[in-house]
PADO-314551 format. One record per residue (C-alpha): residue number from 1; residue in three letters; x, y, z. Coordinates in Angstrom, 2 decimals, always signed. Layout:
<nodes>
NODE;NUM;ala;X;Y;Z .
...
</nodes>
This chain:
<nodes>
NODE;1;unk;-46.57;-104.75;-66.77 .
NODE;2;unk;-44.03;-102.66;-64.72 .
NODE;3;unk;-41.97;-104.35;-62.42 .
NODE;4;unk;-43.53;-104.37;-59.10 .
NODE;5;unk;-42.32;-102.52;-56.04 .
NODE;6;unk;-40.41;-104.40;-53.73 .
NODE;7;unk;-42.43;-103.25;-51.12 .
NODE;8;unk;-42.61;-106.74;-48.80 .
NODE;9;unk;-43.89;-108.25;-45.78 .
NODE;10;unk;-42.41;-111.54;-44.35 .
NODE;11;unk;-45.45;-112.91;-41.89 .
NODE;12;unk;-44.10;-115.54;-39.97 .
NODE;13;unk;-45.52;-115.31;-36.76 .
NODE;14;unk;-47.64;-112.97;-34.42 .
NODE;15;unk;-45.19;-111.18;-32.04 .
NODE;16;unk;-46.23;-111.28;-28.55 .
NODE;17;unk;-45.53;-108.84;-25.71 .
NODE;18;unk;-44.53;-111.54;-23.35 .
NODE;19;unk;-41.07;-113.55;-23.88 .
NODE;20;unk;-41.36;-117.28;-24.95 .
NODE;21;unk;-38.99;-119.64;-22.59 .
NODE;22;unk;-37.90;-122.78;-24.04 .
NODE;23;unk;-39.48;-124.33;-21.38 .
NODE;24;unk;-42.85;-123.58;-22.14 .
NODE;25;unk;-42.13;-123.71;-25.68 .
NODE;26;unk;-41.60;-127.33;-25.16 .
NODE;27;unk;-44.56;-128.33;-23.30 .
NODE;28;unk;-47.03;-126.90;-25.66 .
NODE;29;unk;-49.24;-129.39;-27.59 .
NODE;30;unk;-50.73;-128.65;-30.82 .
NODE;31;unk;-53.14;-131.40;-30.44 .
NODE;32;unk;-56.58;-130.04;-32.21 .
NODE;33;unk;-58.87;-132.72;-30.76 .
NODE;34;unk;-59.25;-130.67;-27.52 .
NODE;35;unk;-59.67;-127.77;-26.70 .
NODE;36;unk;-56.10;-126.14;-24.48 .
NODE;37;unk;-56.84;-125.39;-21.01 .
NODE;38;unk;-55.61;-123.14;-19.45 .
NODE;39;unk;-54.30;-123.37;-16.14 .
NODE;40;unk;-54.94;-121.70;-12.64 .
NODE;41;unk;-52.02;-119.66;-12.70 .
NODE;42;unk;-52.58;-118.39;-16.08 .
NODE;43;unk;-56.39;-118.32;-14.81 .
NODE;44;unk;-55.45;-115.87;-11.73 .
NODE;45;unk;-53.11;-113.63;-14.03 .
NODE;46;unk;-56.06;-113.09;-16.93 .
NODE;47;unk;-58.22;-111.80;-13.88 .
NODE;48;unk;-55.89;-109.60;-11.69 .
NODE;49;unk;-58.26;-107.08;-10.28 .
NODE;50;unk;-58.79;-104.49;-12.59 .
NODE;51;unk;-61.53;-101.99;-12.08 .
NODE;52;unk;-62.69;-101.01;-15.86 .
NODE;53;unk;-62.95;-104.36;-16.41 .
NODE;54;unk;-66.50;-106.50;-15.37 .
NODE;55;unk;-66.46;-110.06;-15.03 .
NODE;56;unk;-68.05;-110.43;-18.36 .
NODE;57;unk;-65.10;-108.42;-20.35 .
NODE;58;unk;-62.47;-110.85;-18.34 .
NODE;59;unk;-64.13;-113.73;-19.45 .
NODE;60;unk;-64.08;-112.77;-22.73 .
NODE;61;unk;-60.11;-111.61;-22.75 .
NODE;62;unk;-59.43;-114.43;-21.35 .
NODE;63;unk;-61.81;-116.90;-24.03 .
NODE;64;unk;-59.56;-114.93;-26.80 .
NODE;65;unk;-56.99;-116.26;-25.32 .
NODE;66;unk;-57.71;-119.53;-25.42 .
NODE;67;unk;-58.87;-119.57;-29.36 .
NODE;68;unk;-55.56;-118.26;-29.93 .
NODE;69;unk;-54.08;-121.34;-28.60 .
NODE;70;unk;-56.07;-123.38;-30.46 .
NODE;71;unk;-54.87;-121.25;-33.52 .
NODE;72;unk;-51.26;-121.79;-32.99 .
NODE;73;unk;-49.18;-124.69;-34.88 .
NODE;74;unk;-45.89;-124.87;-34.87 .
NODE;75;unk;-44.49;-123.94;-38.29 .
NODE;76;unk;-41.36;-125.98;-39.45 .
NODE;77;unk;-40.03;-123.40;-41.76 .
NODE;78;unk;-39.87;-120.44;-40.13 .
NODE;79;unk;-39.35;-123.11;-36.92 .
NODE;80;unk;-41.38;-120.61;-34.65 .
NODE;81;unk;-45.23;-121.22;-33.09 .
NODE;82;unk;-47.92;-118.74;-35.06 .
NODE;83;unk;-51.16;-118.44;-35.00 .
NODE;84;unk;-52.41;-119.53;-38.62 .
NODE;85;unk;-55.28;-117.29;-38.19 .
NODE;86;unk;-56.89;-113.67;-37.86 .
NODE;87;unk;-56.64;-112.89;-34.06 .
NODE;88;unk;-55.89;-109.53;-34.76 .
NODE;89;unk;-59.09;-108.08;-32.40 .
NODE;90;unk;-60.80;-110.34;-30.03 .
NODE;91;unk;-61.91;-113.28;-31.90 .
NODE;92;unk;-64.27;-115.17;-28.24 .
NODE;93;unk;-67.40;-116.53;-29.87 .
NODE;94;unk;-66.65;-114.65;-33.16 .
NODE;95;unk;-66.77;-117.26;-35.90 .
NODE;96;unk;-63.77;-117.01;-38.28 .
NODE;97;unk;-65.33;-119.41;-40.99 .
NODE;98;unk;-68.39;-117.16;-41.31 .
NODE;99;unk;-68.62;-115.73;-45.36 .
NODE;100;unk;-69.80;-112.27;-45.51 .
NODE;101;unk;-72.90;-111.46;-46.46 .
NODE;102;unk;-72.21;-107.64;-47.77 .
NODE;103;unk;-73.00;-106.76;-50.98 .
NODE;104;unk;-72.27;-103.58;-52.94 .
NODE;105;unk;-73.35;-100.50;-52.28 .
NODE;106;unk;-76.10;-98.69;-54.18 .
NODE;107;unk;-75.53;-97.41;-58.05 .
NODE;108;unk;-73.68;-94.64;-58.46 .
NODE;109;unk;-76.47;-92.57;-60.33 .
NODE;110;unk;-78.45;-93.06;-57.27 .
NODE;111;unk;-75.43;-91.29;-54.68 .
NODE;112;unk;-76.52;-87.99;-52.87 .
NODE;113;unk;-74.11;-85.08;-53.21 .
NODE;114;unk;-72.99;-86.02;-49.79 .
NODE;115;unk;-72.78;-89.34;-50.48 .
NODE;116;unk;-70.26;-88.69;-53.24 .
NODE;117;unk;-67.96;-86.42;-50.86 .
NODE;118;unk;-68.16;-89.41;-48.71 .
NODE;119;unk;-67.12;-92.22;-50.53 .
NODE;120;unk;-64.37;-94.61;-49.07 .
NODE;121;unk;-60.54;-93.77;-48.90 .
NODE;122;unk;-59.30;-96.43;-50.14 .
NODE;123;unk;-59.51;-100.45;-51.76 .
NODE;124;unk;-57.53;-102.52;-53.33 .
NODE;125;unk;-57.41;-105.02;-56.77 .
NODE;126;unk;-55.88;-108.07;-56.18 .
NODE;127;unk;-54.04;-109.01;-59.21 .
NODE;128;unk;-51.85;-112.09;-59.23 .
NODE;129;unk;-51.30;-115.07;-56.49 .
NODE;130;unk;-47.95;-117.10;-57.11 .
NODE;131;unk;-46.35;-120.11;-55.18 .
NODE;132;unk;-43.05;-118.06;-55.98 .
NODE;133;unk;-40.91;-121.49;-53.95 .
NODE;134;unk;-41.79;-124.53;-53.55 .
NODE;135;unk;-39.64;-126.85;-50.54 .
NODE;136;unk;-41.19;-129.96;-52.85 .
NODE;137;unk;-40.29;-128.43;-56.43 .
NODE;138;unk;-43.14;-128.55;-59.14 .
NODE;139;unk;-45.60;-129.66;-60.61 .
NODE;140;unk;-47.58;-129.52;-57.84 .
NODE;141;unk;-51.69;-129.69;-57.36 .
NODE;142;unk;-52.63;-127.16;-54.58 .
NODE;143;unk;-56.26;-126.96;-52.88 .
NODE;144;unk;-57.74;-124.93;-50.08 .
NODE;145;unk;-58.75;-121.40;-49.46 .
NODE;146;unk;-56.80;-117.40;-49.64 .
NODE;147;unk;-59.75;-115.20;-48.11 .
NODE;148;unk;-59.45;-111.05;-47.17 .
NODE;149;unk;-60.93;-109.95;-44.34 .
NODE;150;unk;-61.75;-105.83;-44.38 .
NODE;151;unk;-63.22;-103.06;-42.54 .
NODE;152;unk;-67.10;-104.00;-43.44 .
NODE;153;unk;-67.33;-107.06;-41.07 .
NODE;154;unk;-64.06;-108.92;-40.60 .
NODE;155;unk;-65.79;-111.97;-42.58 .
NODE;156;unk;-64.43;-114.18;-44.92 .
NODE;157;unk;-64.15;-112.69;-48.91 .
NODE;158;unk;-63.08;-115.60;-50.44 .
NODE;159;unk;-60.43;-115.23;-53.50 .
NODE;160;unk;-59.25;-118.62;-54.05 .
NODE;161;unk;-61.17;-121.56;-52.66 .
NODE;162;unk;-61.06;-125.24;-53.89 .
NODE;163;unk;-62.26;-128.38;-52.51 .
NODE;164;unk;-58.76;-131.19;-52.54 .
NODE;165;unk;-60.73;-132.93;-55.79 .
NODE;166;unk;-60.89;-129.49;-57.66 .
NODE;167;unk;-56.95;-128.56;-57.13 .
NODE;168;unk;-55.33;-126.33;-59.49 .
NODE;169;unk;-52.39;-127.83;-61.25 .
NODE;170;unk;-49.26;-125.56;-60.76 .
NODE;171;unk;-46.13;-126.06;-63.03 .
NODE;172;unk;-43.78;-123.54;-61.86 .
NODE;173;unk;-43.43;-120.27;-60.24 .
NODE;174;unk;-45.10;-118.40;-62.33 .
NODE;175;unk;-48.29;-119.90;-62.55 .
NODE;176;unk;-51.04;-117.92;-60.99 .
NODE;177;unk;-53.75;-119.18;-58.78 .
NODE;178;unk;-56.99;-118.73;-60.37 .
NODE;179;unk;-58.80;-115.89;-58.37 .
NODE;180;unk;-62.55;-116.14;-58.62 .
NODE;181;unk;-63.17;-112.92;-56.15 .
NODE;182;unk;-63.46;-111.25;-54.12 .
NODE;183;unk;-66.95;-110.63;-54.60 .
NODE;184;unk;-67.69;-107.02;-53.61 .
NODE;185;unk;-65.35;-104.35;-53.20 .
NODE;186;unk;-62.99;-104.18;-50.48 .
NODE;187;unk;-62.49;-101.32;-48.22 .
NODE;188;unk;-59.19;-100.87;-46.46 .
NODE;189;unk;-58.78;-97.72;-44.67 .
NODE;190;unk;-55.59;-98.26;-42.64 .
NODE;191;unk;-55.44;-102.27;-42.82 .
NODE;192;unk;-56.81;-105.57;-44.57 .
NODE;193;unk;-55.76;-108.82;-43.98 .
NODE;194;unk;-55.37;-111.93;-45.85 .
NODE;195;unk;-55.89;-115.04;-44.90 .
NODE;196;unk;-54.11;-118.23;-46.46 .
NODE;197;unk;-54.86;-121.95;-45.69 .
NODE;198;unk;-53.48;-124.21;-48.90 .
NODE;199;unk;-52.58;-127.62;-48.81 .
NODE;200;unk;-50.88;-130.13;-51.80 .
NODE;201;unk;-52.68;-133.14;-53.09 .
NODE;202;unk;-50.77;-135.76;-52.66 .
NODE;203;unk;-51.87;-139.88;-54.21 .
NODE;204;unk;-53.85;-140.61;-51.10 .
NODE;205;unk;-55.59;-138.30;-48.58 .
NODE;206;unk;-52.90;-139.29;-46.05 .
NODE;207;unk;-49.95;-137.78;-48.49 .
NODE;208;unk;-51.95;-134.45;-48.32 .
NODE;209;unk;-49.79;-131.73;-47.03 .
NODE;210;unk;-49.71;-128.33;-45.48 .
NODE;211;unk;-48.46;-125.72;-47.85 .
NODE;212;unk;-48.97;-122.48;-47.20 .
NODE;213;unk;-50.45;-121.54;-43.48 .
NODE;214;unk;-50.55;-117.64;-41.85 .
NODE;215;unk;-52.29;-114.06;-42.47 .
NODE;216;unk;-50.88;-111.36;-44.14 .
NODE;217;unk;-51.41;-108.01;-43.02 .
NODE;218;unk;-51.53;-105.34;-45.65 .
NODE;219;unk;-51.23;-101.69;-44.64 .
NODE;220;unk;-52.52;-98.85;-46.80 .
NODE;221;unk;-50.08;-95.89;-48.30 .
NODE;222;unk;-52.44;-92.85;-48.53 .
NODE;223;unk;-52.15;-92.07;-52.55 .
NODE;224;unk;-49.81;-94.35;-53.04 .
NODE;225;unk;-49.83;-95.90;-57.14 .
NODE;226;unk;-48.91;-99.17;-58.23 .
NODE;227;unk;-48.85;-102.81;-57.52 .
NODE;228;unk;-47.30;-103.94;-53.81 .
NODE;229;unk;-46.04;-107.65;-53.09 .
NODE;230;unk;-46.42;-109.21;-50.32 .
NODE;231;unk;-45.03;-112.65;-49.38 .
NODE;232;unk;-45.87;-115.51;-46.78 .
NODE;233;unk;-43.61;-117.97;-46.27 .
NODE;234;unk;-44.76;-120.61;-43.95 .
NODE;235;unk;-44.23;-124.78;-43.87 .
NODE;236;unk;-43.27;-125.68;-47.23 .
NODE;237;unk;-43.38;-122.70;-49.77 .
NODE;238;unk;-43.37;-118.66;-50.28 .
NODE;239;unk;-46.53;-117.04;-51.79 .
NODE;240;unk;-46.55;-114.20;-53.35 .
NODE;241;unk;-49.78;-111.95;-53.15 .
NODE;242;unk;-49.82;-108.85;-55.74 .
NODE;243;unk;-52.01;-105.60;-54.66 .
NODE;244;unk;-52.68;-102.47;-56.28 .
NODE;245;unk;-54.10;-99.19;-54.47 .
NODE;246;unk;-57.56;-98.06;-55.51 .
NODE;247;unk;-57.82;-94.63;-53.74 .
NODE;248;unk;-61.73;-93.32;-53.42 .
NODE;249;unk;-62.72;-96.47;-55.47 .
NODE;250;unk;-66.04;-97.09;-56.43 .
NODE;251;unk;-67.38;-100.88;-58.08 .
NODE;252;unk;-66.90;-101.89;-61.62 .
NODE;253;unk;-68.84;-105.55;-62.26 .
NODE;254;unk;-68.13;-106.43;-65.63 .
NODE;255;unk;-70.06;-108.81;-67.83 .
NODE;256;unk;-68.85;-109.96;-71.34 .
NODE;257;unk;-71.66;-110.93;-74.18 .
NODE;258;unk;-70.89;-112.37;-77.49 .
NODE;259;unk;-73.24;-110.88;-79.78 .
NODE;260;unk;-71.77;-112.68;-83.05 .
NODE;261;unk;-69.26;-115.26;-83.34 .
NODE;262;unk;-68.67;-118.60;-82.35 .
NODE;263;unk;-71.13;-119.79;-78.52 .
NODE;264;unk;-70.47;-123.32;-78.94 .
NODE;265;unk;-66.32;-123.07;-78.21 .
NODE;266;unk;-64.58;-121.45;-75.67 .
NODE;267;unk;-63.37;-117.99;-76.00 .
NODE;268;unk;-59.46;-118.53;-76.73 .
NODE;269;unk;-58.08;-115.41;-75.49 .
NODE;270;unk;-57.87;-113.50;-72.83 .
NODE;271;unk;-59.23;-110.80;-70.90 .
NODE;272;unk;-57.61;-108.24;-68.77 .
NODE;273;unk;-59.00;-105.04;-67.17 .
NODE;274;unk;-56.64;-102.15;-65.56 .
NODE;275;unk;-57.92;-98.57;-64.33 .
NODE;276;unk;-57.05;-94.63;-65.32 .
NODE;277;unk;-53.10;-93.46;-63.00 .
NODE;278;unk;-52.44;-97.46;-63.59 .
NODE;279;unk;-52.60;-98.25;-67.12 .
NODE;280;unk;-49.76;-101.00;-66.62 .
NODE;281;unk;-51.52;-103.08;-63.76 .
NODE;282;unk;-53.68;-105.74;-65.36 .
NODE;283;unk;-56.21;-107.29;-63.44 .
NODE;284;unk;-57.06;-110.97;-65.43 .
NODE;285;unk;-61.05;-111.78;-65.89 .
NODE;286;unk;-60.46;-114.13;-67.91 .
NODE;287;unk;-57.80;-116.59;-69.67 .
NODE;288;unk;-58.29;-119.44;-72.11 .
NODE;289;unk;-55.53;-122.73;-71.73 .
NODE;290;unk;-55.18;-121.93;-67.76 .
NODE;291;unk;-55.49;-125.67;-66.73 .
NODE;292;unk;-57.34;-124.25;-63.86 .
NODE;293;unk;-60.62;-123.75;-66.00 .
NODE;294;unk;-60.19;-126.72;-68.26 .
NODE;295;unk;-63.29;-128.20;-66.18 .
NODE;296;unk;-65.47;-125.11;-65.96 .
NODE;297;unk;-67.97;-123.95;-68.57 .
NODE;298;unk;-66.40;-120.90;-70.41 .
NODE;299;unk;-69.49;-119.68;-72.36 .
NODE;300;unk;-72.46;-119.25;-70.40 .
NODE;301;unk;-75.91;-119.47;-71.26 .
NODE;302;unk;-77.03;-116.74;-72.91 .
NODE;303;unk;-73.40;-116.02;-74.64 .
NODE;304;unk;-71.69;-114.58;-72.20 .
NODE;305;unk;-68.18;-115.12;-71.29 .
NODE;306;unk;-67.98;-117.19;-68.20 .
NODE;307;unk;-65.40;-114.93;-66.24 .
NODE;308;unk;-63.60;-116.27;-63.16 .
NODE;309;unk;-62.93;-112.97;-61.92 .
NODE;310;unk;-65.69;-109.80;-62.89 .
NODE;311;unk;-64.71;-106.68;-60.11 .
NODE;312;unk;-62.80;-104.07;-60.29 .
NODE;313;unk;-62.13;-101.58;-58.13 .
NODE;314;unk;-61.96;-98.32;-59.98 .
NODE;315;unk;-60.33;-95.18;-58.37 .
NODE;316;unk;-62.41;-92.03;-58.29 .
NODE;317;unk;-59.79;-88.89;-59.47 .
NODE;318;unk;-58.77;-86.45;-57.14 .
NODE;319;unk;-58.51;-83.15;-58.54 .
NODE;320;unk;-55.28;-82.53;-55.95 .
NODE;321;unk;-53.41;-85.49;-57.28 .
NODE;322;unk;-54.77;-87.00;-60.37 .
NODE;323;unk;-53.58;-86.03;-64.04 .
NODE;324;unk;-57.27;-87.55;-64.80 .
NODE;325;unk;-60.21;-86.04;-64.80 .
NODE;326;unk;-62.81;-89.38;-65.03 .
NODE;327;unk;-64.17;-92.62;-63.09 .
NODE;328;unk;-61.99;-94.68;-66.12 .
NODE;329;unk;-62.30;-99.20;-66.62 .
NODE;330;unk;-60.25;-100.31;-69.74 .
NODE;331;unk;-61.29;-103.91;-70.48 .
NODE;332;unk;-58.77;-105.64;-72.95 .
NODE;333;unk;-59.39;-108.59;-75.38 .
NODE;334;unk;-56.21;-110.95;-76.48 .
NODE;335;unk;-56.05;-113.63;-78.70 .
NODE;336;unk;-54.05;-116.63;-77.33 .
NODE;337;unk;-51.49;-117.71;-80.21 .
NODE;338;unk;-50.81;-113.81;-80.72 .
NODE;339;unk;-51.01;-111.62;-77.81 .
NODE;340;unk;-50.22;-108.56;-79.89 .
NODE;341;unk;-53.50;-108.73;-81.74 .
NODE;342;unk;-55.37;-106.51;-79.15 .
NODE;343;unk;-58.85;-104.77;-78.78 .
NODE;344;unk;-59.23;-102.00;-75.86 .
NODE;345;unk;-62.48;-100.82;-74.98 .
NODE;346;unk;-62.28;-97.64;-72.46 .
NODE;347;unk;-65.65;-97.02;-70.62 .
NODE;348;unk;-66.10;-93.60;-68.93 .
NODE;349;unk;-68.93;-93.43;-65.90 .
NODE;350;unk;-71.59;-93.23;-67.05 .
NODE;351;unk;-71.20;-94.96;-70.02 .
NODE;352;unk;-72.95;-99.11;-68.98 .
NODE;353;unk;-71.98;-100.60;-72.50 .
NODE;354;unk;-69.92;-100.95;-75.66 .
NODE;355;unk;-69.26;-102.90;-78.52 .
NODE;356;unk;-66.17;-104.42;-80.22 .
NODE;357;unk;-65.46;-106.42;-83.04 .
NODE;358;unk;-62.06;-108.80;-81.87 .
NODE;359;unk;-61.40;-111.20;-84.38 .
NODE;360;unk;-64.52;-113.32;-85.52 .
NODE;361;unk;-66.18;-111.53;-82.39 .
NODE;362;unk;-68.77;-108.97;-82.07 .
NODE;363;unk;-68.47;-108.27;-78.19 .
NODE;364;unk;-70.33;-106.53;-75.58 .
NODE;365;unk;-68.71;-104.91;-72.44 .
NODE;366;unk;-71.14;-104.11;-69.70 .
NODE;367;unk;-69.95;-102.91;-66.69 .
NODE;368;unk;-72.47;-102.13;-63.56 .
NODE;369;unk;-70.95;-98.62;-61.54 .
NODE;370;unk;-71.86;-99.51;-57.68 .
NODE;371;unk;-70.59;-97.66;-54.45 .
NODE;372;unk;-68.54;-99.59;-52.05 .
NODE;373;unk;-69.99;-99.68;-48.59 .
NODE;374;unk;-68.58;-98.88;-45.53 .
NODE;375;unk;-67.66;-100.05;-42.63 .
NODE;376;unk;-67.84;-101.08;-40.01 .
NODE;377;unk;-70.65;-103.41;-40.77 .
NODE;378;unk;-71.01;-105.40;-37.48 .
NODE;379;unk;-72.13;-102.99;-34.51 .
NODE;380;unk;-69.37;-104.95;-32.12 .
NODE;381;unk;-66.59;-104.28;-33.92 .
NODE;382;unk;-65.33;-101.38;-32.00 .
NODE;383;unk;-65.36;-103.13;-28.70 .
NODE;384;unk;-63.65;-106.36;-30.38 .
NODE;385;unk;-60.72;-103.98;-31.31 .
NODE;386;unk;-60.67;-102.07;-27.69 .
NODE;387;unk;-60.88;-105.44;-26.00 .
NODE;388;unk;-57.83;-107.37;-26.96 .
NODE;389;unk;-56.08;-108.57;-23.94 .
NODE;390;unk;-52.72;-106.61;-23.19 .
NODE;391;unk;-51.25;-109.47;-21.19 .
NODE;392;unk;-50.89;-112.43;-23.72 .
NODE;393;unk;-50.61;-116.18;-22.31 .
NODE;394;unk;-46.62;-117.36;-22.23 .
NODE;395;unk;-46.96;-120.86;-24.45 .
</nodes>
């Protein structure tokens, strides 16, 4: 894989147009058990006359407001107060825990001619999540969640979400998290954000301990090719989060059957996937002696490969900037104790299936070609994004 562009993003902390005094700074409880008040003064500032504003739009700055409070911890490494979550349009009564409920868009073979000059700009593949440094060195056991929020509804696409008795086991930096989404593809126009709450296991519940805490915002390059890093580094660690581009992507779901070999054993290899303009970006589906699926059923019923990770976005070519001509998935099979014994299969839209023989396996690739919606999804999104309050509360 080529090195990746150092192309990175330090999010500590929202920036605020109003200066912080340490006075304030010090009086400011991050005490979750009630909900901050705010205070006349602060009351009276929110609702200085203002006539494009109605009482209802005031309220509703000023409600923001307050859930941003109740967002913001202090955060001892980067020794600043952030706000741990999206608050990047106005979040009153908009419920931040809420999964989306999009799904993909309808098969390509069923797109209108207009529909196909109208496809989305841009997504993006996620493909790698490392705790790059660890303040408590390794191994460590990590739980909790790393969710993307995009231009369809703002909702929560989770990629990584375990419970504290399902951690993953990480033994150094560069162990990936296992990423089981997201689960439709993501559009990203100008900007998507990611969202990362992850805590370490510790003996006891009460030796549990914030990790990882903040939201990454990723901004798109128009055309731009290859993978981008971007890194939090909040409380006790730096993550790394690994993006590539999809420009005019459409869906690829993949689905692996074994046709002959061996359904009572795991699959011991692995299974990467990259797209045409990005041959050396691998996107992993699948990998056999990650401790993170040692508990998971690998072969489903049926015979399939249980994947932990089946979309891809796949960028459509543009005639203007692309060497290739075709909507292009390669799906790649390794074998564990010899990762140069490798089978590619290349599948061209239209083409839904092929088989390979790799090793004592007949295998078959199937790969479902779906459009990627668009967005916005929610009808309020607009007036979230037009309604953020330009006078933010001093903490």
């Amino acid at each position: 894989m080529a090195e990746t562009e150092a192309y990175t993003t330090e999010s500590h902390t929202e920036e605020t147009d109003a200066d912080t005094t340490e006075s304030e700074m010090e009086s400011y409880t991050t005490d979750t058990d009630s909900l901050p008040e705010l205070t006349p003064e602060e009351m009276a500032r929110l609702l200085e006359p203002d006539p494009e504003l109605t009482d209802d739009e005031k309220a509703l700055r000023a409600l923001h407001l307050v859930c941003c409070r109740e967002l913001t911890e202090y955060d001892p490494k980067s020794e600043a107060y952030v706000c741990t979550r999206f608050s990047s349009f106005n979040i009153a009564l908009f419920d931040l825990d809420e999964e989306s409920e999009a799904i993909h868009g309808p098969p390509l073979q069923e797109l209108t001619n207009s529909q196909w000059r109208s496809i989305n700009e841009a997504s993006v593949n996620v493909i790698s999540l490392k705790v790059i440094q660890s303040d408590v060195g390794y191994p460590i056991n990590v739980f909790g969640t790393v969710l993307a929020r995009d231009e369809v509804d703002y909702k929560c696409v989770y990629l990584f979400r375990r419970d504290r008795d399902d951690s993953q086991y990480i033994e150094s930096p560069e162990d990936m998290l296992t990423l089981t989404g997201p689960s439709r593809g993501l559009v990203v126009s100008d900007t998507i954000f990611f969202e990362i709450n992850l805590k370490i296991r510790g003996n006891v519940i009460t030796d549990d301990k914030d990790f990882s805490k903040g939201v990454i915002e990723h901004y798109i390059v128009p055309l731009a090719r290859g993978p981008k890093t971007e890194l939090l580094t909040s409380w006790l660690s730096t993550v790394e989060l690994v993006l590539a581009p999809a420009p005019f992507a459409v869906a690829a779901t993949v689905k692996i059957n074994i046709l002959n070999g061996p359904c009572d054993a795991p699959f011991r290899g692995k299974v990467t996937a990259w797209t045409a303009g990005d041959a050396e970006t691998h996107i992993i589906l699948y990998e056999y002696g990650n401790k993170a699926m040692d508990d998971l059923q690998l072969i489903k019923d049926g015979g399939s490969i249980a994947l932990s990770h089946n979309l891809v976005a796949v960028p459509v070519p543009n005639s203007l900037y692309d060497e290739y001509e075709e909507i292009v998935l390669t799906v790649c099979f390794t074998t564990s104790n010899d990762e140069d014994e490798c089978t590619s299969v290349t599948l061209q839209y239209p083409q839904e299936e092929k088989v390979c023989n790799h090793g004592s396996y007949e295998l078959q690739v199937e790969v479902t070609w779906t459009s990627i919606l668009e967005g916005p999804f929610g009808t309020d999104i607009d007036k979230r994004w037009s309604s953020v309050p330009q006078k933010l509360l001093l903490f």
